[in-house]
N, CA, C and O atoms as a GROMACS GRO file, in nm:
protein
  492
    1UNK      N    1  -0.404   2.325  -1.904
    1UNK     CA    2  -0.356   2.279  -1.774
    1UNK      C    3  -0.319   2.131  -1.786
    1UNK      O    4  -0.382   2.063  -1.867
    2UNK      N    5  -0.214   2.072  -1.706
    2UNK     CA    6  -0.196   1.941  -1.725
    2UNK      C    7  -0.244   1.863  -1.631
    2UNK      O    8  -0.267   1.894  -1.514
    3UNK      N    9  -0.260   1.742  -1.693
    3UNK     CA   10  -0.340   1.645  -1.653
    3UNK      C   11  -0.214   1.578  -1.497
    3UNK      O   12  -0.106   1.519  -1.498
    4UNK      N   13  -0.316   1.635  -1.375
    4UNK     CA   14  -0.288   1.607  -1.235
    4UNK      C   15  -0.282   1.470  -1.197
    4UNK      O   16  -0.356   1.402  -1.267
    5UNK      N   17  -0.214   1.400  -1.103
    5UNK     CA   18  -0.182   1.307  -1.043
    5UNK      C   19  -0.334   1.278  -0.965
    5UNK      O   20  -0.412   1.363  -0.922
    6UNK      N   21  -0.347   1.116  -0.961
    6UNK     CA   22  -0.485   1.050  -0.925
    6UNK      C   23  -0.507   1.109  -0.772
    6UNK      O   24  -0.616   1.147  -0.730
    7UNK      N   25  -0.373   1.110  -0.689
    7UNK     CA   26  -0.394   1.154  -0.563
    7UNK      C   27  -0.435   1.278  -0.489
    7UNK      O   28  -0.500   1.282  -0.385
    8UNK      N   29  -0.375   1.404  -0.576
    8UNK     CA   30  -0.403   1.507  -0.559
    8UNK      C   31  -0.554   1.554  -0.561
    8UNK      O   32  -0.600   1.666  -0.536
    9UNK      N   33  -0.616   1.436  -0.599
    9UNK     CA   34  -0.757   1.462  -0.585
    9UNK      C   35  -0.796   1.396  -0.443
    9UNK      O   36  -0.884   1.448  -0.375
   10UNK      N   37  -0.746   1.312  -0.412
   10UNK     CA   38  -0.776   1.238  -0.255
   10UNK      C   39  -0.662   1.346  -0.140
   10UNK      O   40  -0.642   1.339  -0.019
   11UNK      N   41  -0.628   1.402  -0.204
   11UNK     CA   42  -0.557   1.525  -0.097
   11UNK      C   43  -0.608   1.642  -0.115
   11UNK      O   44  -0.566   1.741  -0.056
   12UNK      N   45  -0.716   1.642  -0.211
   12UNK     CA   46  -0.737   1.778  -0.203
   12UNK      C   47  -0.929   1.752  -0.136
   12UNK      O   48  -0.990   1.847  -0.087
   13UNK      N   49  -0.987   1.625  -0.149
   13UNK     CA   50  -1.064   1.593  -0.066
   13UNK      C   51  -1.034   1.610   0.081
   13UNK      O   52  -1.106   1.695   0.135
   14UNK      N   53  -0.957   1.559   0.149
   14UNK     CA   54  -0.866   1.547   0.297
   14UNK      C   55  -0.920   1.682   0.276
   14UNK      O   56  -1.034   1.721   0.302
   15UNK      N   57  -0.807   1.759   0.219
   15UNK     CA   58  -0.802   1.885   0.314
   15UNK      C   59  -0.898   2.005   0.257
   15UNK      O   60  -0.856   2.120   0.253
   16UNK      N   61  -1.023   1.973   0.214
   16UNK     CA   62  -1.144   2.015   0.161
   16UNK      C   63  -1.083   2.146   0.067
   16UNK      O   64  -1.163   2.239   0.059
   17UNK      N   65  -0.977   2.163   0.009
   17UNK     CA   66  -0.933   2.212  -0.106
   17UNK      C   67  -1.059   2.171  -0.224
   17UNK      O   68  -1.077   2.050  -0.231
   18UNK      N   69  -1.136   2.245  -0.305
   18UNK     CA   70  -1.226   2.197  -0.368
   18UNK      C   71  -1.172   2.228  -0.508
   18UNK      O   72  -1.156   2.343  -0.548
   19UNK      N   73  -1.140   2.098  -0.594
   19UNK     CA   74  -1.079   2.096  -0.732
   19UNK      C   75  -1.200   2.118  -0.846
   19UNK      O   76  -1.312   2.067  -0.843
   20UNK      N   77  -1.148   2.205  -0.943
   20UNK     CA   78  -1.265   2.218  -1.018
   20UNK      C   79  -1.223   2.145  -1.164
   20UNK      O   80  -1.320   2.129  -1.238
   21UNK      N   81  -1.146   2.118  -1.196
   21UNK     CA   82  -1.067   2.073  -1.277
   21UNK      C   83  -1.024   1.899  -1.290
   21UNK      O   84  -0.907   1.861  -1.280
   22UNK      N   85  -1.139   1.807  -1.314
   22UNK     CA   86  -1.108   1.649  -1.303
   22UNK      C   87  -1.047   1.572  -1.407
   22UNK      O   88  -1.068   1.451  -1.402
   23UNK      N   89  -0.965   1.623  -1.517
   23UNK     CA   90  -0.938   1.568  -1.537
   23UNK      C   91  -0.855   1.458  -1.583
   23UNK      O   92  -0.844   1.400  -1.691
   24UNK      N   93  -0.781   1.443  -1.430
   24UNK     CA   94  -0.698   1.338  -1.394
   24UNK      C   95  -0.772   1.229  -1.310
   24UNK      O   96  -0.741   1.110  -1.306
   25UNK      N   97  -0.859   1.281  -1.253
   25UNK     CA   98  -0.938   1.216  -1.187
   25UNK      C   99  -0.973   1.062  -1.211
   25UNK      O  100  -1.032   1.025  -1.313
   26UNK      N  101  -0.935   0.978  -1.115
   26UNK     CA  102  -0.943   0.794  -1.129
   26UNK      C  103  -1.022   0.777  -1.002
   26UNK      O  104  -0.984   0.787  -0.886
   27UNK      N  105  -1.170   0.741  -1.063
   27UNK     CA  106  -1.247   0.711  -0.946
   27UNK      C  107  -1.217   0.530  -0.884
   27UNK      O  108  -1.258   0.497  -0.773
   28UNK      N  109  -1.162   0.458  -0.951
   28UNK     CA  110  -1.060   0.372  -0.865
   28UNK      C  111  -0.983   0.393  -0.780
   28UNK      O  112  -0.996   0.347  -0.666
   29UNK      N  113  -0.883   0.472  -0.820
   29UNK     CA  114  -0.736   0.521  -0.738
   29UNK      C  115  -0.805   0.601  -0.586
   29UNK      O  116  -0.764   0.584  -0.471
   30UNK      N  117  -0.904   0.679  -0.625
   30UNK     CA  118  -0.969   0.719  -0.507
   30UNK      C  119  -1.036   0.621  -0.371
   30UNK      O  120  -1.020   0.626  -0.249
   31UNK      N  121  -1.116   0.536  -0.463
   31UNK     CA  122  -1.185   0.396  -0.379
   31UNK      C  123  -1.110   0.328  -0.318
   31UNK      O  124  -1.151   0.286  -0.209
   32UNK      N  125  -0.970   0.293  -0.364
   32UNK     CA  126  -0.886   0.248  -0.287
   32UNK      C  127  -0.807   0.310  -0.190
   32UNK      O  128  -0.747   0.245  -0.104
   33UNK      N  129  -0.801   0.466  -0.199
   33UNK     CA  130  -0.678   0.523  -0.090
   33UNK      C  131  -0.834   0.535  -0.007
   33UNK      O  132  -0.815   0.490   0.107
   34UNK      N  133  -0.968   0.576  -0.021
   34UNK     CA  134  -1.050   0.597   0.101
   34UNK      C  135  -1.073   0.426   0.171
   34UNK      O  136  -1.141   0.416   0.274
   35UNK      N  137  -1.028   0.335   0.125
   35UNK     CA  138  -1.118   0.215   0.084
   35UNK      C  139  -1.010   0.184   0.261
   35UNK      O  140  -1.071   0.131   0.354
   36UNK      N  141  -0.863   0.222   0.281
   36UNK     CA  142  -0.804   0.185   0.375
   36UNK      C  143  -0.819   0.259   0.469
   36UNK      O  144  -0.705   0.295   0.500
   37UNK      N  145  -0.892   0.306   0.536
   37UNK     CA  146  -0.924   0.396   0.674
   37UNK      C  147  -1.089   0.369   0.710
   37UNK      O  148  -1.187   0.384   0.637
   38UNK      N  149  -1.082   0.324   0.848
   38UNK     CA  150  -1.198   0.284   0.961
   38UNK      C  151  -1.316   0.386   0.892
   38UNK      O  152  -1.418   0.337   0.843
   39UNK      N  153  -1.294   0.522   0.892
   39UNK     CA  154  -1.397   0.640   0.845
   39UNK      C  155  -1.410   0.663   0.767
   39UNK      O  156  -1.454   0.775   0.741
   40UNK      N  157  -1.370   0.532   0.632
   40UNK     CA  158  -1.402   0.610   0.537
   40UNK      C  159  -1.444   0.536   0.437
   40UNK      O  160  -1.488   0.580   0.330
   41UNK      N  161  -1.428   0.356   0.486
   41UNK     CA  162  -1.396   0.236   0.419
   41UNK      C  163  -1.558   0.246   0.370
   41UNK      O  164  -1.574   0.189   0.262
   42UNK      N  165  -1.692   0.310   0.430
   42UNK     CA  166  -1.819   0.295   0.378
   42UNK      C  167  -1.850   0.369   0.267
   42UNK      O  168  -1.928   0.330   0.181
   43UNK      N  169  -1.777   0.500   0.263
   43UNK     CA  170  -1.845   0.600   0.162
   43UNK      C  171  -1.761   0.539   0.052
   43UNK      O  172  -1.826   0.526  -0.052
   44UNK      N  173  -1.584   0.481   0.044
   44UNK     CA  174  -1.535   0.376  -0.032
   44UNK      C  175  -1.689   0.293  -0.104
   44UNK      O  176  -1.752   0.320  -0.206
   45UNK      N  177  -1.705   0.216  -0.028
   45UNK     CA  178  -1.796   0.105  -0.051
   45UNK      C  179  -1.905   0.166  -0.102
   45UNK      O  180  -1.960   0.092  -0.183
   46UNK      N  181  -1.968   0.285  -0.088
   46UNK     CA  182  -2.109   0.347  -0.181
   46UNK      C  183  -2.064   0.353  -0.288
   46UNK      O  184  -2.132   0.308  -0.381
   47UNK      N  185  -1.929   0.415  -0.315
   47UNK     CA  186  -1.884   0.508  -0.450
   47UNK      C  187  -1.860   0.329  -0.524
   47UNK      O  188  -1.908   0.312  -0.636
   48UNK      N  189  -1.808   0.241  -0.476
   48UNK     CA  190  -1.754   0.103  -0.542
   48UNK      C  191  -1.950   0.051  -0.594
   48UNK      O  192  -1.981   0.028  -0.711
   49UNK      N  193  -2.017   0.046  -0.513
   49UNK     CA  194  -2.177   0.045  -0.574
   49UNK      C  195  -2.216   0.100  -0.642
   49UNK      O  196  -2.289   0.041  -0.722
   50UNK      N  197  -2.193   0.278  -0.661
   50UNK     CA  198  -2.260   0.302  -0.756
   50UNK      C  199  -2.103   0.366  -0.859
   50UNK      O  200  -2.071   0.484  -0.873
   51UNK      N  201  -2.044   0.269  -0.906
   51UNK     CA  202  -1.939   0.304  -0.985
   51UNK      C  203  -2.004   0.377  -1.085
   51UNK      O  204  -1.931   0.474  -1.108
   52UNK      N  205  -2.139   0.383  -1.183
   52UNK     CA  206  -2.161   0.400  -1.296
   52UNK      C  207  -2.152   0.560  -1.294
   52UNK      O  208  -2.116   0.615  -1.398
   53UNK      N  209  -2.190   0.659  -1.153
   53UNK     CA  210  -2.161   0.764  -1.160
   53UNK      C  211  -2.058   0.840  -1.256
   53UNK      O  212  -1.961   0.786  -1.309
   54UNK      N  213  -2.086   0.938  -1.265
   54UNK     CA  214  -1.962   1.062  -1.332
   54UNK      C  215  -1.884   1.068  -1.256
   54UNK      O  216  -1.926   1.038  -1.144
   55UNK      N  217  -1.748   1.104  -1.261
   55UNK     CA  218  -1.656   1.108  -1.214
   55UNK      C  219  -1.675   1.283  -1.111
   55UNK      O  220  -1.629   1.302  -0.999
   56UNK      N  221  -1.732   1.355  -1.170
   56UNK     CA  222  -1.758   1.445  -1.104
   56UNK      C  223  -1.830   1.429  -0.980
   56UNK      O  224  -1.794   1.472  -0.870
   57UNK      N  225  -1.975   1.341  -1.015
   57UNK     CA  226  -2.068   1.315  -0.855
   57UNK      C  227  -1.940   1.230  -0.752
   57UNK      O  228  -1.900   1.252  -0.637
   58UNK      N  229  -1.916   1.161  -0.824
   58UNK     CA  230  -1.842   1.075  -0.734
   58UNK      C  231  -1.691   1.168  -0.632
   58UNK      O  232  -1.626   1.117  -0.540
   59UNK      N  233  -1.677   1.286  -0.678
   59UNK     CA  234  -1.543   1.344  -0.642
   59UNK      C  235  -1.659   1.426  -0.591
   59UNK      O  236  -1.591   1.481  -0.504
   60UNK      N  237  -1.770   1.476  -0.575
   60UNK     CA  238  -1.885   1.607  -0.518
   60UNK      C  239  -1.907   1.421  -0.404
   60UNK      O  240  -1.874   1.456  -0.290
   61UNK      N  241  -1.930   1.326  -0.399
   61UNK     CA  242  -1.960   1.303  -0.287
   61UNK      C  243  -1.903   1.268  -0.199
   61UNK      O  244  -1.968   1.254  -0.095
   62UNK      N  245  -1.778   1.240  -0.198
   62UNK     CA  246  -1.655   1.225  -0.132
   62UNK      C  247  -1.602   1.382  -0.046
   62UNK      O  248  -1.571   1.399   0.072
   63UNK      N  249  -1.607   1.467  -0.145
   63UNK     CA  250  -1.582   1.597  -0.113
   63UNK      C  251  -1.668   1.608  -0.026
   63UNK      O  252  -1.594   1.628   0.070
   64UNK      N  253  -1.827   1.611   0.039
   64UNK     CA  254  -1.902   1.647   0.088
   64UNK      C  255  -1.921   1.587   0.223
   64UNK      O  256  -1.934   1.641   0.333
   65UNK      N  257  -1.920   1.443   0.182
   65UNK     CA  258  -1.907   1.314   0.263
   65UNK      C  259  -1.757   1.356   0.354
   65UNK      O  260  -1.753   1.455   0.427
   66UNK      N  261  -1.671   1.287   0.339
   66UNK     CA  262  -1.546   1.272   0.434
   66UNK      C  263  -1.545   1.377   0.522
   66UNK      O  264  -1.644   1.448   0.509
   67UNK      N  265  -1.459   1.415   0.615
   67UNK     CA  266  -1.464   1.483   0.709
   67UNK      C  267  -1.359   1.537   0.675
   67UNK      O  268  -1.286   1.462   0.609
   68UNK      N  269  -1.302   1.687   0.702
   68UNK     CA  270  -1.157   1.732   0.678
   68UNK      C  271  -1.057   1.606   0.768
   68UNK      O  272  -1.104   1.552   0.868
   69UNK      N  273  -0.961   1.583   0.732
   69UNK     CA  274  -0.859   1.472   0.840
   69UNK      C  275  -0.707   1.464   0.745
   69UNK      O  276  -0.684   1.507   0.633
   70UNK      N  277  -0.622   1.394   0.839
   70UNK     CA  278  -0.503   1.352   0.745
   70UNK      C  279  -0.503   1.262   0.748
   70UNK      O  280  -0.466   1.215   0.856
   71UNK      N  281  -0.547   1.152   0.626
   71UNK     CA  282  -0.534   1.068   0.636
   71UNK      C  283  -0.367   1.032   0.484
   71UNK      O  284  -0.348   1.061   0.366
   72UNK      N  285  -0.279   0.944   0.612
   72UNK     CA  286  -0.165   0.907   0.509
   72UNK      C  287  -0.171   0.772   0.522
   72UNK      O  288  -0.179   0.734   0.639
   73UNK      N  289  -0.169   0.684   0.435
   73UNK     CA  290  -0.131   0.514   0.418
   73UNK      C  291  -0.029   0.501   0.317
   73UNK      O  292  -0.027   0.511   0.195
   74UNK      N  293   0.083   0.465   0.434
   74UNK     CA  294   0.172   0.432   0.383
   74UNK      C  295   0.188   0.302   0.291
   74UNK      O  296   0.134   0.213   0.356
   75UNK      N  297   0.234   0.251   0.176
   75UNK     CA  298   0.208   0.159   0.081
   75UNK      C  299   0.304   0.046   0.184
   75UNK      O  300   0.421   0.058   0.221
   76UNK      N  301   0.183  -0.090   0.218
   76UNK     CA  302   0.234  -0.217   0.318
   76UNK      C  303   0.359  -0.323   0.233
   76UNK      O  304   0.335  -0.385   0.130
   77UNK      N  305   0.463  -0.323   0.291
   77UNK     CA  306   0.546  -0.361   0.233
   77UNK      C  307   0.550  -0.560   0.251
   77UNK      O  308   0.528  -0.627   0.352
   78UNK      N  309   0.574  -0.589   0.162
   78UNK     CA  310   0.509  -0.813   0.146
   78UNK      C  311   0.612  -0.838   0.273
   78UNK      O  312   0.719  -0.776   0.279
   79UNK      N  313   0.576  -0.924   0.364
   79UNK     CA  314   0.636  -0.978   0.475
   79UNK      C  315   0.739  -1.019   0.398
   79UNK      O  316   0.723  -1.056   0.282
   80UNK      N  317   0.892  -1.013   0.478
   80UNK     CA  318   1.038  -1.105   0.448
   80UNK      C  319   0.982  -1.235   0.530
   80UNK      O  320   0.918  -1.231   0.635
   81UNK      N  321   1.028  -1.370   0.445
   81UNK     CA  322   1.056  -1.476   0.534
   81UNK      C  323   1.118  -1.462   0.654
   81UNK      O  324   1.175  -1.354   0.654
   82UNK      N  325   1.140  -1.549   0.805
   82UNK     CA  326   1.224  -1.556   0.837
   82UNK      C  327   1.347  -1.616   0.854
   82UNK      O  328   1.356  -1.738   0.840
   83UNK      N  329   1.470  -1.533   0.889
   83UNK     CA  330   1.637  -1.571   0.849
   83UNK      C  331   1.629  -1.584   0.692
   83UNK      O  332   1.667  -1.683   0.630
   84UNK      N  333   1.559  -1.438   0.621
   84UNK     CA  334   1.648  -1.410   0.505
   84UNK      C  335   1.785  -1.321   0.566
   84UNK      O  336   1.891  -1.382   0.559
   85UNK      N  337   1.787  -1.247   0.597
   85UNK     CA  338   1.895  -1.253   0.620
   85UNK      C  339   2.018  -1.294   0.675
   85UNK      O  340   2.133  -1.254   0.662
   86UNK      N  341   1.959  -1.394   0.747
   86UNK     CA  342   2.099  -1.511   0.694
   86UNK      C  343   2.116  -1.574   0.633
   86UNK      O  344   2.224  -1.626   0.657
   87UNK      N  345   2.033  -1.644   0.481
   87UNK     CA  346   2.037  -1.661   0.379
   87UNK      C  347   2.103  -1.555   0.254
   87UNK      O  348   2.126  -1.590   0.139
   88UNK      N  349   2.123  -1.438   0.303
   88UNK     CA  350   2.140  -1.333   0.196
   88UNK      C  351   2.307  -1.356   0.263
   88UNK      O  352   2.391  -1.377   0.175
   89UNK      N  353   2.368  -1.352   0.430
   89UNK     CA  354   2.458  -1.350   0.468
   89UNK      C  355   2.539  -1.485   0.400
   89UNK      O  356   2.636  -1.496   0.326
   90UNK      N  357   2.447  -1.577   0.463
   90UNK     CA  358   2.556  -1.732   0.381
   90UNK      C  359   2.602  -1.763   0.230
   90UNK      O  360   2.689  -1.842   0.192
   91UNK      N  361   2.524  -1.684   0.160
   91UNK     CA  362   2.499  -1.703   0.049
   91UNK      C  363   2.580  -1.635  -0.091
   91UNK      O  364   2.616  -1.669  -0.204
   92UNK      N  365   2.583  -1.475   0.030
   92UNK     CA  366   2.585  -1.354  -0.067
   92UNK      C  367   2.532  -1.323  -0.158
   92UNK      O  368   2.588  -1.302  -0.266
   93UNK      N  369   2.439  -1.316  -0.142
   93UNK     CA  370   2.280  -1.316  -0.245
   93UNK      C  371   2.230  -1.177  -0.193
   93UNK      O  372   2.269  -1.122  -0.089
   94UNK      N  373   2.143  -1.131  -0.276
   94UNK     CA  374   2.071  -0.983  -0.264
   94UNK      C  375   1.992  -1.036  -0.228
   94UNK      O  376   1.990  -1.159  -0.238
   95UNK      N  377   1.878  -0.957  -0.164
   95UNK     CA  378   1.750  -0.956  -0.111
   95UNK      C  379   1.675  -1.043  -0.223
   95UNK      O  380   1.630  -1.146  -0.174
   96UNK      N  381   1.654  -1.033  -0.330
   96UNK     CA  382   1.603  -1.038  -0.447
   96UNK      C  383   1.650  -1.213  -0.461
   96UNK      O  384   1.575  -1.308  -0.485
   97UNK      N  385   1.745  -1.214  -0.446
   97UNK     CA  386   1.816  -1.378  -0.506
   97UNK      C  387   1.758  -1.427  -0.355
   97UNK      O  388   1.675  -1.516  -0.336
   98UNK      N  389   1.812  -1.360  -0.272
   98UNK     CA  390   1.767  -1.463  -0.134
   98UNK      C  391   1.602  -1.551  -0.109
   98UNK      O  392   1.577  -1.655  -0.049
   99UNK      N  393   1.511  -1.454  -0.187
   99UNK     CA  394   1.404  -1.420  -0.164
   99UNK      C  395   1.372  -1.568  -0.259
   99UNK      O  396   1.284  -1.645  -0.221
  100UNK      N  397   1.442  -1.591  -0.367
  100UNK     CA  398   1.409  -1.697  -0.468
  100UNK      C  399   1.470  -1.825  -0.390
  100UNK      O  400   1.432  -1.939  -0.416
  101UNK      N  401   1.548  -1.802  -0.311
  101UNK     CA  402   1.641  -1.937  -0.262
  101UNK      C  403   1.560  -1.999  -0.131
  101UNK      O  404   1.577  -2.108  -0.076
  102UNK      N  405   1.453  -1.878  -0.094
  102UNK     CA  406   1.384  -1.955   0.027
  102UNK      C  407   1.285  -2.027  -0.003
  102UNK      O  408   1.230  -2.108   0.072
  103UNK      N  409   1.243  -1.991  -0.163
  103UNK     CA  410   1.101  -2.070  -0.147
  103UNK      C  411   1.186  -2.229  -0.234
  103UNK      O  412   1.101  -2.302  -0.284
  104UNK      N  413   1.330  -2.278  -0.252
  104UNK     CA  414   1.366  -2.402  -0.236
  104UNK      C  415   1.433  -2.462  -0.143
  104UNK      O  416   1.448  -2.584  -0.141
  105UNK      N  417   1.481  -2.383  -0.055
  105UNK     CA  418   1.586  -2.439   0.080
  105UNK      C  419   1.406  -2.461   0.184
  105UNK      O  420   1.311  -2.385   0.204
  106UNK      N  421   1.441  -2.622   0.231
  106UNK     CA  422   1.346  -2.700   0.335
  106UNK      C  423   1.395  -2.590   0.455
  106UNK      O  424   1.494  -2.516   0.456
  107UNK      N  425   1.315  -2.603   0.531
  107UNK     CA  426   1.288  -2.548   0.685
  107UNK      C  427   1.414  -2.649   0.749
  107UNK      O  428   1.434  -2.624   0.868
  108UNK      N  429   1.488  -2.742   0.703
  108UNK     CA  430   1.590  -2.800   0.782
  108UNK      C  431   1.720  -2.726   0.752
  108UNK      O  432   1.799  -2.694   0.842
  109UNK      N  433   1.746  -2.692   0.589
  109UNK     CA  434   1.832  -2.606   0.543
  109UNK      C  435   1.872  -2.463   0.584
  109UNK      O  436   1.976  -2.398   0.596
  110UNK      N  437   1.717  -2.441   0.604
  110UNK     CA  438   1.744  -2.307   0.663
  110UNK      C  439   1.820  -2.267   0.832
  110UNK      O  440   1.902  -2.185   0.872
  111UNK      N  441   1.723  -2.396   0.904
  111UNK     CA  442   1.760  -2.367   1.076
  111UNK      C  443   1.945  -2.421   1.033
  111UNK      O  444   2.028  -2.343   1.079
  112UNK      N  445   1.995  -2.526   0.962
  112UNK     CA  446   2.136  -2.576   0.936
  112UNK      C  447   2.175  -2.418   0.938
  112UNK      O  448   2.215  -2.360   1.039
  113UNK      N  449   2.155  -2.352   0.796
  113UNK     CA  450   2.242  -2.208   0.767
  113UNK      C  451   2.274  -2.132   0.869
  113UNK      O  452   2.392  -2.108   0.892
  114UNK      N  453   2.149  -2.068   0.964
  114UNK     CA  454   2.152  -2.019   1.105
  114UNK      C  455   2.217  -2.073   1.219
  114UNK      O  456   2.276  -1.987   1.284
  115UNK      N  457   2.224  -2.162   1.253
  115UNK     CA  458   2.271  -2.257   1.324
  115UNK      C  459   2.470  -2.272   1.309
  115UNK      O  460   2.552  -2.285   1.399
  116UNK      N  461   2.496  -2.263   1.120
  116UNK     CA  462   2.619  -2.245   1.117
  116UNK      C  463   2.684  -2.071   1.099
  116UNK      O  464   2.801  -2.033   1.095
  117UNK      N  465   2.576  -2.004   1.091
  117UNK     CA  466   2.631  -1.853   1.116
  117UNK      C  467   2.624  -1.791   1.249
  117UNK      O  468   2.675  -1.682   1.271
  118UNK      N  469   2.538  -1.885   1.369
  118UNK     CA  470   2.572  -1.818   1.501
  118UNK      C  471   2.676  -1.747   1.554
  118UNK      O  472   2.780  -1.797   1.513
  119UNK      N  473   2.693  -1.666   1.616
  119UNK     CA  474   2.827  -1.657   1.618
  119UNK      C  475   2.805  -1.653   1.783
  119UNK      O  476   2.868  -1.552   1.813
  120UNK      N  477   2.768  -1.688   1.864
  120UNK     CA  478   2.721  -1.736   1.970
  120UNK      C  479   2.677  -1.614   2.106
  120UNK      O  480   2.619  -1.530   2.037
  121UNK      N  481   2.673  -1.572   2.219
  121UNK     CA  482   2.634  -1.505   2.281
  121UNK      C  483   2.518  -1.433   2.292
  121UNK      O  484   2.420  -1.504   2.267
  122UNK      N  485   2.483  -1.284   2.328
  122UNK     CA  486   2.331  -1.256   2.336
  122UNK      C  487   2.266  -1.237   2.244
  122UNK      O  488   2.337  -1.201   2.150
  123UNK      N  489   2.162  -1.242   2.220
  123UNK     CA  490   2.062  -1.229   2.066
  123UNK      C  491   2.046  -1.105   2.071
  123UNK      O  492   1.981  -1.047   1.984
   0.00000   0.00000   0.00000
């Protein structure tokens, strides 16, 4: 059988699917997807204490522990400055280049750029 994706074990916890087969199993990758939800961030925090466990107790106490639920966390995407994109507009720069040009354009450069791309009326 081939070696399963880290998550399919935190989805097959969720939906009390009981895997007999660990080993893909990343008792990290787990600590962290339980580690982001209100109900779950403690049994996270036991399994992060007693890391030295087997990978098995640790997937038998999660399994036992959590409650059936859906839990999805979506991966948090790094805040944009603001008026990159009118830096990407004045510039013609990608997201990527813009992103390098804000951390040298002063806070005066920037309100200037905005200021000369208004194009005036309602926001």
């Amino acid at each position: 059988m081939s070696k399963r994706n880290p998550f399919d074990y935190v989805k097959s916890i969720n939906k009390k699917n009981y895997e007999y087969d660990l080993a893909g199993y990343n008792p990290f990758l787990t600590n962290r997807a339980f580690a982001g939800f209100i109900d779950t961030i403690m049994f996270a925090e036991a399994m992060n204490q007693a890391h030295l466990l087997s990978p098995a107790l640790q997937y038998d106490f999660y399994y036992y522990a959590v409650r059936k639920g859906s839990r999805f966390d979506p991966v948090p995407k790094p805040e944009e400055p603001a008026h990159l994109d009118a830096v990407m507009e004045y510039y013609g720069y990608s997201r990527q280049k813009a992103m390098q040009a804000m951390n040298i354009l002063t806070p005066t450069q920037v309100s200037e750029i905005v200021r000369k791309l208004d194009k005036g009326g309602k926001s």
